[in-house]
N, C-alpha and C positions, 0 to 999 in steps of 0.2 A: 466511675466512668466506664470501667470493662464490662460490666454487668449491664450497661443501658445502651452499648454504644452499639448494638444490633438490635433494631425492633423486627418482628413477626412479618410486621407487612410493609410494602411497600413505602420510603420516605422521599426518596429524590428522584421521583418519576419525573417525565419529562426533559428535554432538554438540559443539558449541563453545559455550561458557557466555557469550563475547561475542557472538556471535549470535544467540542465542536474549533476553542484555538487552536486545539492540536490538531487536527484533523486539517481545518483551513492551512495550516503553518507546515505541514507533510507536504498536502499536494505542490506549494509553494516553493518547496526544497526539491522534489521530485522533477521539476520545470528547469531547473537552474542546475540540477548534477547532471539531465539528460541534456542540454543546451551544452552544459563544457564537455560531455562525454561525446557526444556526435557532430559537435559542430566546432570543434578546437582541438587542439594537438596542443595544447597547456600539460607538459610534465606533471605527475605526481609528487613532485618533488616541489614545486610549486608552493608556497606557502597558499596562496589563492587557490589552489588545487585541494590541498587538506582540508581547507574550512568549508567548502563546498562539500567534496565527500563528507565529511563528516557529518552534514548538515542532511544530505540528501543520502545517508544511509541508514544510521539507528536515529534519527529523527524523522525520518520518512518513513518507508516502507514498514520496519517492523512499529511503528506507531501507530501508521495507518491499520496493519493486521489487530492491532491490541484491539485499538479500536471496534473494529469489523467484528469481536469477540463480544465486547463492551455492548455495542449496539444489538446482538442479536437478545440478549438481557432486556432492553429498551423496547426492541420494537414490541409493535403491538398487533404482528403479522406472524408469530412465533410457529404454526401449526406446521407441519412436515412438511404439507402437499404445496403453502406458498413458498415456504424453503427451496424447497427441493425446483420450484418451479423459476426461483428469483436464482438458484447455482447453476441451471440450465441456461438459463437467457445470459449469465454472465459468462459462461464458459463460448457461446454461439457468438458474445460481443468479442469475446479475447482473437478468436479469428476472422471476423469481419474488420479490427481494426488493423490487424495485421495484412489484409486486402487492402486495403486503402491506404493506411500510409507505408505501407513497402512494397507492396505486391505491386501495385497501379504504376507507380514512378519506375520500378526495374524493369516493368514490361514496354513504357515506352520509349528508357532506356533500350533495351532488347531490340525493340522495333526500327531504333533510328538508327542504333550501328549494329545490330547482328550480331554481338556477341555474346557467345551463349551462359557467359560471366553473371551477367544480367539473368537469365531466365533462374539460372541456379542459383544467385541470391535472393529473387523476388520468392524460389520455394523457400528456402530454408526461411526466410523471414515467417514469411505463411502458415509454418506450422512451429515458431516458436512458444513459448510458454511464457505468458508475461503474468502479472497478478492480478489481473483479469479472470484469467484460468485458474490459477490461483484460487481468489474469493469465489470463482463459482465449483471447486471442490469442498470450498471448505462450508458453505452453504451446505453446501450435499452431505456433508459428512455431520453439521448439528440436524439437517433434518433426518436422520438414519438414527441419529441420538436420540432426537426427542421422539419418535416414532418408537423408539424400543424403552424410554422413560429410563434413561440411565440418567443417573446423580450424578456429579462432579469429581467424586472420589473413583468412580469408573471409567469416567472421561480420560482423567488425569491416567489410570493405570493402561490405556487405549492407546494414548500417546505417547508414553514410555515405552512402548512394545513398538510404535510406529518407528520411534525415533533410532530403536537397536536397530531394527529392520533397514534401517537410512543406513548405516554403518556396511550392512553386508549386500546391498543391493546396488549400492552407487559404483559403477563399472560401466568403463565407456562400450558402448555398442555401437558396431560399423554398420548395421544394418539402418539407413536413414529415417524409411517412414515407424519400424519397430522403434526404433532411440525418439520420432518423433512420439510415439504412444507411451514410451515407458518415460519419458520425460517429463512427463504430467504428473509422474509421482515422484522420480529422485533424477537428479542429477546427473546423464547416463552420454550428455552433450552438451557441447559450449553452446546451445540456443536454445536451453531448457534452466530460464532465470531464476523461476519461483516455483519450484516442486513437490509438492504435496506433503512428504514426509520431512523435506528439509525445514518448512517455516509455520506447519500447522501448530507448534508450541506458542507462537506470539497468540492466534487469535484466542486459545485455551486461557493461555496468561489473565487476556482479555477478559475472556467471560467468565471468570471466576475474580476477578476486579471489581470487572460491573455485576457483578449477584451480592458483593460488599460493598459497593457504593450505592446500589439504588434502596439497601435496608440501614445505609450509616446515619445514624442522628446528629452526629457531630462533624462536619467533614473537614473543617480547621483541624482537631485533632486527630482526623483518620491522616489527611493528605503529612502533618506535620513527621508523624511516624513513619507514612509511607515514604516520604524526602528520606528521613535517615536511615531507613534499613535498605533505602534505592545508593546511600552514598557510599556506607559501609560494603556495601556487596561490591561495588564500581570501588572501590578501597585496594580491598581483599585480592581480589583478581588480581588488578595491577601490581600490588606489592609480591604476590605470587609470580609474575610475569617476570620481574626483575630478580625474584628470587633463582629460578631456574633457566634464565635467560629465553625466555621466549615470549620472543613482541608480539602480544595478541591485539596490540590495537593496529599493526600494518598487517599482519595474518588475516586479522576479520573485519576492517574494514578494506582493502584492495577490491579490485575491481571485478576479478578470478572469483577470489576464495570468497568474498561476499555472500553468494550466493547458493552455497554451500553452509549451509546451519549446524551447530552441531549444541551440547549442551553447553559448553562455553561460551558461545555466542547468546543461547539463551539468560542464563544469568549475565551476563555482563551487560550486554547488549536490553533485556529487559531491565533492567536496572537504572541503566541511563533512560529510556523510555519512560518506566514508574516517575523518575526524578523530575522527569522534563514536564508532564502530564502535573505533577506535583508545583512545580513551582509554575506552571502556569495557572492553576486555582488561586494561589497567593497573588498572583498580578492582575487577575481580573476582579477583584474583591478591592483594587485598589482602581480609584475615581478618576483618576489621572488616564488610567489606560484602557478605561472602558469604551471610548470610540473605537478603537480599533479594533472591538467585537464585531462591528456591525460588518466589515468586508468578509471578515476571519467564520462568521456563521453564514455569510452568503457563498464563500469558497466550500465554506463543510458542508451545505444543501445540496450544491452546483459539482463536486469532485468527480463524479464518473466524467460528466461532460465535461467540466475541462481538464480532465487526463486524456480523453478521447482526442481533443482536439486541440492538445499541444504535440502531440504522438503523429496525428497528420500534418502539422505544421513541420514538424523538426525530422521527420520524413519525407516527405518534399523537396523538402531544402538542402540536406544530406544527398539526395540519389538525383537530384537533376541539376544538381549546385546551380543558382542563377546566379551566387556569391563565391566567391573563396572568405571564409572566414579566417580573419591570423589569430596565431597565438596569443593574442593578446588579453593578458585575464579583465581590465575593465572593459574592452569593448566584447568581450564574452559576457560580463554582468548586464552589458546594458541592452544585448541579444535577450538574454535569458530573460531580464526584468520585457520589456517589451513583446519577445512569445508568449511569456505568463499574462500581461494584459489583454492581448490579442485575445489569446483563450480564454480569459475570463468574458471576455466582452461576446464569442462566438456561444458560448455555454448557456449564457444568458439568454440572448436572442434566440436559442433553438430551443431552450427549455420553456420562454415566452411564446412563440410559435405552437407547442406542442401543448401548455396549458388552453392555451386558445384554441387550439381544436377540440379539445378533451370537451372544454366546455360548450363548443357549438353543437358537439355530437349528443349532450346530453341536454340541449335544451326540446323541448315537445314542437313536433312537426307544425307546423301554418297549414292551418287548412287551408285550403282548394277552394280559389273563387269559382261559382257558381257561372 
């Protein structure tokens, strides 16, 4: 089985139905931890509070990075200049949506009471770093890869030096617009979420995953192995954790230190990711839960746009409150579940909109009655 279970050339090209659950299942968690995070005062302490973070932390975000890894393996857009051109546009989206849904609501904040509370949260929002910014450094950084034809074993030694570098570089800086520039790589402000050196090991993870899964022959027995060396590692950690008394599942999951990576967080934190990626191949392979692909692959098409446009919903709604929202964790779930439709339903319609134009633009001119 070890002798065959890599072929030469490509075996599971195309779509993969556990990647695309995880992906739909990310953005899904992402909706529901920012819905409790901005629009409730629910303690951490909260039982309702933990299962949410937890869900909308190393199921989200670093899932989605793995992925974003995984995917660049996949696409079939892979050349520098579309790279480099697709981590441009995403870096230009991460502060257009920071315009929109913070910037716009503080300023007419601003405008209707004059306080200048308002003008100086609509900046800081403006130039925070979301992973937006994020995915379009990390674009920028495989097209710089593959433009210079580095292997994986170079990658990995790229990131290891990124990741020391994270260690002596993260120091807060008073200077605003420098902290908003140096933010974009490490961690130097509380408004600099996803910075370059802290989380670029998930999408690596990623793409050295997907360079094993799109040549695996067997992927019951790839994914089976991968489950238990993803359990054993999420083991290890934690009996470590209790052995020295230090709680790294409230250290790196919290709200703070989240966003702050270090290499603990990678193995643990990918681990539970591999795990999760893993037993979602075992559920979709079973017939029973196969419906639930069809929302779960339109979420994973549709994820820019309805991240985009739950970010303007729950900005909005946050800085012009038309509501006071309570503490309450199920009328928080049934906000969060009803944002997330909302978004999925505006994502759609805008993406159906923009197909329809794409394709009016490219039908051939009517000629000119005579």
């Amino acid at each position: 089985m070890a002798n065959t279970l890599w072929a030469d050339e490509k075996i599971n090209s195309g779509r993969q139905n556990e990647l695309d659950w995880a992906k739909g299942l990310a953005v899904c968690f992402m909706v529901l931890v920012h819905v409790k995070e901005e629009l409730s005062g629910i303690p951490l302490t909260e039982p309702y509070s933990k299962i949410i973070e937890f869900c909308g932390s190393p199921l989200a975000a670093p899932v989605f990075m793995m992925l974003l890894g995984a995917g660049i393996i996949y696409s079939k857009n892979r050349s520098p200049q579309k790279m480099a051109l697709r981590g441009l546009h995403l870096l230009i989206m991460n502060y257009a949506l920071n315009f929109i849904a913070f910037g716009i609501p503080n300023l007419i904040m601003f405008n209707q009471t004059g306080k200048v509370e308002f003008w100086e949260q609509g900046l800081t929002y403006l130039l925070s770093v979301d992973i937006l910014a994020f995915a379009g450094l990390t674009f920028l950084f495989f097209a710089l890869a593959e433009r210079c034809r580095l292997k994986i074993v170079h990658i990995l030694i790229i990131v290891l030096v990124l990741s020391c570098a994270n260690y002596l570089l993260t120091k807060p800086v008073d200077d605003f617009f420098l902290g908003a520039i140096l933010g974009l790589f490490t961690r130097v402000q509380d408004h600099s979420y996803f910075p370059f050196l802290s989380w670029i090991g998930y999408p690596v993870m990623g793409y050295v995953f997907g360079g094993l899964l799109i040549r695996c022959t067997d992927k019951k027995y790839f994914y089976k192995y991968l489950s238990i060396l993803s359990i054993l590692t999420i083991v290890l950690f934690s009996l470590a954790s209790v052995k020295y008394n230090f709680d790294i599942w409230s250290i790196h999951f919290g709200p703070d230190e989240y966003y702050y990576q270090d290499f603990i967080q990678y193995f643990l934190v990918g681990g539970i990711g591999f795990f999760w990626i893993s037993l979602l191949y075992f559920l979709s392979e079973i017939k029973v839960f196969r419906p639930i692909g069809h929302p779960l692959s339109r979420w994973s098409n549709n994820v820019t746009a309805i991240y985009f446009a739950q970010w303007i919903i729950i900005g909005w709604l946050k800085n012009l409150k038309p509501v006071d929202f309570p503490a309450d964790p199920l009328i928080n779930l049934i906000t969060g579940i009803m944002i997330f439709i909302l978004s999925d339903v505006v994502a759609h319609l805008y993406l159906a909109v923009k197909k329809n134009r794409i394709k009016k633009s490219c039908l051939p001119a009517k000629p000119e009655r005579e």
